[in-house]
N, C-alpha and C positions, 0 to 999 in steps of 0.2 A: 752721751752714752747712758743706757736704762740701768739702773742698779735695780738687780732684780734677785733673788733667792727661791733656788728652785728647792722645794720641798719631797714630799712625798708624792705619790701620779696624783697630778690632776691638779696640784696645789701650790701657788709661787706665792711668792711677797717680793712688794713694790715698795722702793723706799723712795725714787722720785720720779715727775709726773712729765712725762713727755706729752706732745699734741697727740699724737695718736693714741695714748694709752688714757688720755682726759676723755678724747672722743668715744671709746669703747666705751669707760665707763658711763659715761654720760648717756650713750645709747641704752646701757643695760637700765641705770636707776629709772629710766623717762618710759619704760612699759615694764617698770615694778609696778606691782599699786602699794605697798608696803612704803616702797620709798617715800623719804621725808628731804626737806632742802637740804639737811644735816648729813645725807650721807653723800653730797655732791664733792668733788675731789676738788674742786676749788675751794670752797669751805675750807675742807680739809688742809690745805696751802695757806689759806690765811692764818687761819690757829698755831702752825708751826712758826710760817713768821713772826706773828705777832709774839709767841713765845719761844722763839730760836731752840725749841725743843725739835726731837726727828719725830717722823712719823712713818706709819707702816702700812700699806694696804694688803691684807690678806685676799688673795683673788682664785675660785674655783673655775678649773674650765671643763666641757662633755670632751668626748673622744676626739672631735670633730675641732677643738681648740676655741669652742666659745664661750663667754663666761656664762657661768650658771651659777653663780656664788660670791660676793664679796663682804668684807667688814674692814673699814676702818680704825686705826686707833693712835693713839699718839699718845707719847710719854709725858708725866707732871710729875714736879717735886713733891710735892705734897708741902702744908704749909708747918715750919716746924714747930712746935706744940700748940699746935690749933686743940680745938676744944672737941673733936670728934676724930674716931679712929681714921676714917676716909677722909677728913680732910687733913691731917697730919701726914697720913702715909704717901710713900711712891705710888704713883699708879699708872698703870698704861690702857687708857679711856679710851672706852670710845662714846663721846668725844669729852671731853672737858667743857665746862664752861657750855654746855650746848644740853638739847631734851631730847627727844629718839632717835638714835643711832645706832643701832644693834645694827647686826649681822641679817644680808640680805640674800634671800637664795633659791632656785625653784622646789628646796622639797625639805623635808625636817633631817633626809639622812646629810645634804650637804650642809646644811646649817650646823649640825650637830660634826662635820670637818673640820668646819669652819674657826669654831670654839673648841676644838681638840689643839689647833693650830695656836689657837690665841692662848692657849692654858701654857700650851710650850713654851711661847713667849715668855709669857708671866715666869714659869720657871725659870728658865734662864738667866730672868735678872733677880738679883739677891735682895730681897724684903720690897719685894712689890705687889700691891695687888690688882689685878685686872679689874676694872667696873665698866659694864658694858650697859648702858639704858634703851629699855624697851618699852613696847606698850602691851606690852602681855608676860606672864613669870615666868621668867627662864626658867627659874630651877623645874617647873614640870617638865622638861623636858631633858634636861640635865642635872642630875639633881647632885653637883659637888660645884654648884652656883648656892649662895643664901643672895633669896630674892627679898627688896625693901620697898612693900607700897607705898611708894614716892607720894607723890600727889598729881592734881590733876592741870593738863591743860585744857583749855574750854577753844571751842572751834564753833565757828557760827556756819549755817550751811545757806549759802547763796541763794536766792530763788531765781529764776531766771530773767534776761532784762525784759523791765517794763513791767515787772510784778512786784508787788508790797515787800518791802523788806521784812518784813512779819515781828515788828518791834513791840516791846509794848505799852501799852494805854500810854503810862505816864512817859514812858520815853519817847513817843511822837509828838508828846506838850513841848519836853525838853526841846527837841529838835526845834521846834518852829520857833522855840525862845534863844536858840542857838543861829537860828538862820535872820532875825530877826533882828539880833543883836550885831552880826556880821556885814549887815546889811548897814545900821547904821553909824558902826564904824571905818568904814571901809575894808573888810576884812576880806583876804582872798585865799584863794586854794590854788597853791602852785607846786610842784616839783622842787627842789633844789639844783639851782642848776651851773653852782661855781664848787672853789674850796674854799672860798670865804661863806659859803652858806652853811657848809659845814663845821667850818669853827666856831659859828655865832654860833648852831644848835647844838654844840658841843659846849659850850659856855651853859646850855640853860641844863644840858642834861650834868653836867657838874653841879650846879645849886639843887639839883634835886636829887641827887644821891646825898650831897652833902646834909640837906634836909632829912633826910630817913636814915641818914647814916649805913648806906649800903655802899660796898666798895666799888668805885665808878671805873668802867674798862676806860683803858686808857684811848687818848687818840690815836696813836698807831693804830689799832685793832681797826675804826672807822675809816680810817685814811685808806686803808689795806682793801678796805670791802670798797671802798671807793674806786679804787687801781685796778682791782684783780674783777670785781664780783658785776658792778656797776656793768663796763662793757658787753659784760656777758649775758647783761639782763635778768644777773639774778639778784639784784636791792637794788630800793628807791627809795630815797628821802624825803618824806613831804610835809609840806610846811605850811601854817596856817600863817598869813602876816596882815599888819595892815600896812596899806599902800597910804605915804605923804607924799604927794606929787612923786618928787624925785628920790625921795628917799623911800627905807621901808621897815619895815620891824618884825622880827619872827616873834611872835607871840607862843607858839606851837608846833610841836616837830615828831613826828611819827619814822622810825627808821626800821625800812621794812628789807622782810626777804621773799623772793618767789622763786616759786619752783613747779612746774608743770600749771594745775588751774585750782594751787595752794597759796595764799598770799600769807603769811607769818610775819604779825607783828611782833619786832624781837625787843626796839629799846623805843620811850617815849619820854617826853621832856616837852615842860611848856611854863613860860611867866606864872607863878604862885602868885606872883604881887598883883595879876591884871586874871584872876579866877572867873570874876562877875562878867568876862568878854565870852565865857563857855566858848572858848577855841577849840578848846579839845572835843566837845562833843561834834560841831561845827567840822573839824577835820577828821574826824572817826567817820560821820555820816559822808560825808565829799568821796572817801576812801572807798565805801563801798556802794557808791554809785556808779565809781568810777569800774570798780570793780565787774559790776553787774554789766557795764558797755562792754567791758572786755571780757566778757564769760567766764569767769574765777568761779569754780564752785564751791570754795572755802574758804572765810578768811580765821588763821589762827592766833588769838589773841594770848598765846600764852602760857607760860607755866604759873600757876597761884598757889599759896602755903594752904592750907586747908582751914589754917585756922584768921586768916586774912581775910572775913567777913566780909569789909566795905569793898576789897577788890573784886573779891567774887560776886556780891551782887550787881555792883558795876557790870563785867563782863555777861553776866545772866539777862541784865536789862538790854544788851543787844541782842540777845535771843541766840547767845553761844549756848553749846554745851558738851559738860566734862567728858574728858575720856582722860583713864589712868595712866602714868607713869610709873613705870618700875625702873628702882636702881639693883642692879644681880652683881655680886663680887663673887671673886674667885680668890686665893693664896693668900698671902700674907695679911693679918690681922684679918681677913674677910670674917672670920666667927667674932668680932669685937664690932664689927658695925650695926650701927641704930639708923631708925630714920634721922632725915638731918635737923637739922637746927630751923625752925619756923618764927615766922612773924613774930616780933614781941611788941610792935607796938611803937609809938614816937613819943612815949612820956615818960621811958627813963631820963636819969640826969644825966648818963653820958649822951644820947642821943641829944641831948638839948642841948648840952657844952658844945659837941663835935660840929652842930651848926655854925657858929664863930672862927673855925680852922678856916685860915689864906685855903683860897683854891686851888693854888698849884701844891698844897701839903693834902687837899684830899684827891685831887689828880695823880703823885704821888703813894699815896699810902696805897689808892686802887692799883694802881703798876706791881706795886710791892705784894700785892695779895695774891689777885688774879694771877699773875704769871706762876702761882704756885698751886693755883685750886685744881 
């Protein structure tokens, strides 16, 4: 049975996701061009389970009962006295833990619905505030949103196969020092294709949050995208490894999302202790060749802090580039939020300590955070 909430004409909310009500949506996002991987209801299914929080699909439909309108969002505790008003408070995102997912729709009067619906929402629950993330300021449009120029993701643009990837100078040295070195290790570029391949690359991307001291999503979260996202074709794990006869070694692991002919790099993890193999650049470049066979005409590497220099010139040296994110809150503390907390860097002394912590305490502590961001 569909739990559905009929609203005012034209306007329901969906709290769970039958085959047929996936299929519609899935038809409507796949000839938005707005749409991002982020507003797929599968996504949306893993985020709930992952965090056994509910979620809500706000869905407009014409005269005719077809959708012309939707937004996702889903409810967070918020973490309790975190060091920023948004990340302390209740909120009902869309999405959490994710980068564009605003409200989708054919025209600005049913978007402007859309967030009249979502604003009710937000009322209804007592000290909550709605955060909806876009790539353009809400409040122009709605101005009882304070919009927060977030920062940028960087998106590289495809060129078609059989033509230059448009890299540059110094990063076509790289590459042939990366293909080079691949070559006399025995290094390969393969898929992931057990759940033991995801628990090794799960192992590396723990040591490397653990490293940077960023709160690492737990396994569930991956497992999830694995069950639910995997069959549907929408992520692929890939892995740079080298091959010993019979055995083999993930050296590098790219955990992607795709969505129409966007490919979204979400989490990356690779050996710190074996750098000098340049795997990573080795399976960056394999990724978008591979890419380029398969007619992708994006691949997006990401959300970067602004002031996170080396990552951004990294991304710039594939020949990405920025386009803005905006965070827009609504109610409760919304007039207390700031931009969020950026890069500081890996030379404080907690960041250095925090390197030392068992793996299953920063496995752990990410569980404890994330499920509340």
């Amino acid at each position: 049975m569909l739990a559905k909430i009929t609203t005012k004409k034209g306007i329901s909310i969906i709290k769970e996701l039958s085959p047929n009500i996936i299929l519609e949506l899935e038809n409507y996002i796949k000839l938005h061009p707005g749409a991002r991987f982020y507003h797929h209801p599968l996504y949306l299914k893993v985020l709930s389970l992952e965090s056994q929080l509910p979620f809500k699909i706000i869905i407009s439909r014409n005269d005719n009962g077809e959708i012309n309108g939707i937004m996702n969002l889903l409810e967070t505790r918020g973490l309790t006295l975190g060091p920023r008003a948004v990340i302390s408070s209740k909120r009902i995102s869309s999405l959490p833990r994710s980068s564009i997912s605003g409200p989708l729709s054919d025209n600005e009067s049913i978007t402007l619905s859309l967030l009249d619906e979502a604003k009710h929402i937000c009322d209804s629950h007592f000290g909550y505030t709605l955060q909806i993330k876009t790539n353009y300021n809400l409040a122009e449009i709605d101005s009882s949103f304070k919009s927060i120029d977030w920062r940028n993701t960087y998106i590289k643009r495809l060129p078609p196969i059989g033509e230059d990837l448009n890299l540059k100078k110094n990063t076509k040295y790289g590459i042939k020092r990366s293909l080079l070195k691949a070559n006399e290790n025995n290094i390969i570029f393969r898929e992931a294709s057990s759940l033991k391949d995801f628990k090794d690359w799960y192992k590396l991307y723990l040591l490397v949050m653990r490293y940077h001291r960023v709160h690492a999503r737990p396994f569930r979260f991956f497992n999830l995208c694995r069950e639910i996202l995997k069959p549907a074709g929408l992520m692929q794990l890939n892995l740079a490894v080298i091959e010993n006869g019979s055995s083999s070694e993930i050296l590098s692991g790219n955990f992607n999302f795709i969505f129409r002919d966007i490919y979204l790099n979400g989490f990356k993890s690779g050996q710190m202790k074996k750098n000098d193999l340049l795997a990573g650049d080795f399976l960056l470049y394999n990724e978008m060749l591979m890419l380029q066979e398969k007619r992708f005409r994006f691949f997006d590497l990401g959300e970067t802090p602004d002031n996170h220099q080396s990552l951004i010139q990294y991304k710039l040296k594939w020949g990405a580039e920025p386009e803005r994110v905006y965070h827009n809150f609504y109610g409760h503390k919304s007039h207390l939020v700031k931009k969020g907390m950026d890069f500081k860097g890996d030379s404080s002394l907690s960041t250095k300590l925090w390197r030392y912590v068992p793996l299953k305490l920063t496995q752990y502590a990410g569980w404890l955070v994330n499920r509340r961001l």
